[in-house]
C-alpha positions as CSV (number, residue, x, y, z in Angstrom):
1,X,56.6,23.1,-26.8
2,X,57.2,26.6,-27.5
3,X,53.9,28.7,-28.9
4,X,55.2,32.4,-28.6
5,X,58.4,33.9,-27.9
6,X,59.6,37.6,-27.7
7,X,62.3,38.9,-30.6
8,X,65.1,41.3,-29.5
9,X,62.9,44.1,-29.8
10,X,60.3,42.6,-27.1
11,X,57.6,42.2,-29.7
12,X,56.1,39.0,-29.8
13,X,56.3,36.6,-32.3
14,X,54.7,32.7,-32.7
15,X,57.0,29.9,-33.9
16,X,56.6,31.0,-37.6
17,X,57.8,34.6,-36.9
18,X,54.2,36.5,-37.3
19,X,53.9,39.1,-35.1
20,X,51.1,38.4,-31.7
21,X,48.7,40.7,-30.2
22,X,49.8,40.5,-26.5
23,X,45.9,41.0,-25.0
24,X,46.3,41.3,-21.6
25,X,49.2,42.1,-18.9
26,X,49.7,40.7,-15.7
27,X,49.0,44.1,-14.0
28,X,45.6,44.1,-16.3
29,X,45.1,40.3,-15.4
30,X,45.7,41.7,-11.5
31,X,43.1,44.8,-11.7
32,X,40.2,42.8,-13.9
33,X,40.7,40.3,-11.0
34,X,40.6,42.8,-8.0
35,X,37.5,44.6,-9.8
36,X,35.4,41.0,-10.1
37,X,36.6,40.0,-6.6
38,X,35.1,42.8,-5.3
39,X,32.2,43.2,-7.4
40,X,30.6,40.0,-6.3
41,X,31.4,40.6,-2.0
42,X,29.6,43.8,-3.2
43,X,26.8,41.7,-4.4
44,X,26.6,39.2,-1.6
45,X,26.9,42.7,1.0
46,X,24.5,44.4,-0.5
47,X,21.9,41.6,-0.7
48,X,22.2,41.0,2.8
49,X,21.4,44.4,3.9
50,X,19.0,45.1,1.1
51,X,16.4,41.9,1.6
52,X,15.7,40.4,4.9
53,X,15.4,36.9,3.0
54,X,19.3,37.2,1.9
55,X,20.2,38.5,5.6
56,X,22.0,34.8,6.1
57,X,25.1,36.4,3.9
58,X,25.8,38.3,7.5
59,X,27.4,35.7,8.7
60,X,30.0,35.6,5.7
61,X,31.6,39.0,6.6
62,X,31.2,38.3,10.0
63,X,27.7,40.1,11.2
64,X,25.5,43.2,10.7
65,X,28.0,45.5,11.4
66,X,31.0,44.1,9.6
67,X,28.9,43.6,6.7
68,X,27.8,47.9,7.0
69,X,31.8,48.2,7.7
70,X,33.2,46.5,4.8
71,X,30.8,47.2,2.2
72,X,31.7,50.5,2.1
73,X,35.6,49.7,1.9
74,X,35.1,47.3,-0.6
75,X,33.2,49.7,-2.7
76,X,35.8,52.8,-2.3
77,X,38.4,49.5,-3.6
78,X,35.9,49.1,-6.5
79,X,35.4,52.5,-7.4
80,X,39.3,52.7,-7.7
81,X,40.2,49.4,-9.0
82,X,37.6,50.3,-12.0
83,X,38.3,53.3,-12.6
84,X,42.6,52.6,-13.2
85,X,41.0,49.4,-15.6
86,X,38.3,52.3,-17.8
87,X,41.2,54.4,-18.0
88,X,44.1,51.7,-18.8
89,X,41.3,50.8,-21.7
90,X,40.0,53.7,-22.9
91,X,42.5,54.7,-25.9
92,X,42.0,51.1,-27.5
93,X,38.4,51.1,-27.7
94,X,38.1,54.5,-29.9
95,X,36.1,53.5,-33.5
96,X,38.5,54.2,-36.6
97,X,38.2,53.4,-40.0
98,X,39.3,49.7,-40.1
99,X,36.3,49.3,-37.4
100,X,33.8,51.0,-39.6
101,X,35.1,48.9,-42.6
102,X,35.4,45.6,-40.8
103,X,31.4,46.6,-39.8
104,X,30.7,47.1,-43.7
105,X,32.0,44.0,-44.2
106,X,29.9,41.7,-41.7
107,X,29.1,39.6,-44.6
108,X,32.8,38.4,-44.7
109,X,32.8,37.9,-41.2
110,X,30.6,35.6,-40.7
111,X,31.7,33.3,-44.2
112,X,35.4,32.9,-42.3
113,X,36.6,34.9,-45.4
114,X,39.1,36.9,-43.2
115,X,41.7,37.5,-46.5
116,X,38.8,40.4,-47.7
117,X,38.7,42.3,-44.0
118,X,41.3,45.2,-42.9
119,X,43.9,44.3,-39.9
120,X,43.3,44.8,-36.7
121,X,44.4,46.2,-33.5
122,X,43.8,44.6,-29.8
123,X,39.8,45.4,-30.2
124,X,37.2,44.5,-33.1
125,X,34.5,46.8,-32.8
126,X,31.9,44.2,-34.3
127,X,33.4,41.3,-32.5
128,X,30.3,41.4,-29.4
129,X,28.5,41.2,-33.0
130,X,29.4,38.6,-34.2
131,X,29.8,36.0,-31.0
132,X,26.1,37.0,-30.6
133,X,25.2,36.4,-34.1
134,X,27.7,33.0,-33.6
135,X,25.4,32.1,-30.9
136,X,21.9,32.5,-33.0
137,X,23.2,30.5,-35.7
């Protein structure tokens, strides 16, 4: 069963013809990956050589000096890997007037009445809001 489809014009639609938000690329999907890969053997690294207690984690990269060796590669990979993903996201995260109105209208929000609230683009601004708020209730 088909959910979503592209037109002629590459845009994509659903099965009722109402235009989709695509969220995320592969090549976004690829560089979110590579940044969370190597934030966590940057973790595990850095624990090792940072508390005697963790210094078992040598042994995953292969020893002391492995660990030293690839920690620092790993983190110039990181550096870039996040730094292509800030810049890829940057222009969709600026605040604009639907934002600031879809904030004035938390009230809305959170009673489902989405028929009251501006469109959006690929980012809410209050949408960390309100999953947090969700998770109070």
């Amino acid at each position: 069963m088909k959910h979503a489809e592209h037109n002629e014009h590459g845009v994509l639609k659903d099965v009722k013809g109402n235009s989709l938000i695509q969220r995320y690329t592969p090549n976004e999907r690829t560089n979110h990956w590579i940044t969370a890969i190597t934030f966590v053997l940057l973790a595990l690294s850095g624990l090792a050589m940072f508390h005697p207690a963790m210094s078992w984690l040598y042994a995953i990269f292969g020893g002391v000096q492995w660990t030293r060796i690839l920690h620092l590669f790993v983190g110039c990979v990181m550096f870039l890997s996040f730094l292509i993903l800030a810049l890829r996201f940057w222009h969709h995260n600026y605040l604009d007037r639907a934002d600031i109105q879809w904030m004035k209208q938390i009230g809305d929000v959170l009673n489902n009445r989405e028929e009251k609230l501006p469109a959006i683009g690929k980012y809410i601004q209050g949408n960390n809001r309100q999953v947090a708020s969700e998770r109070n209730l």
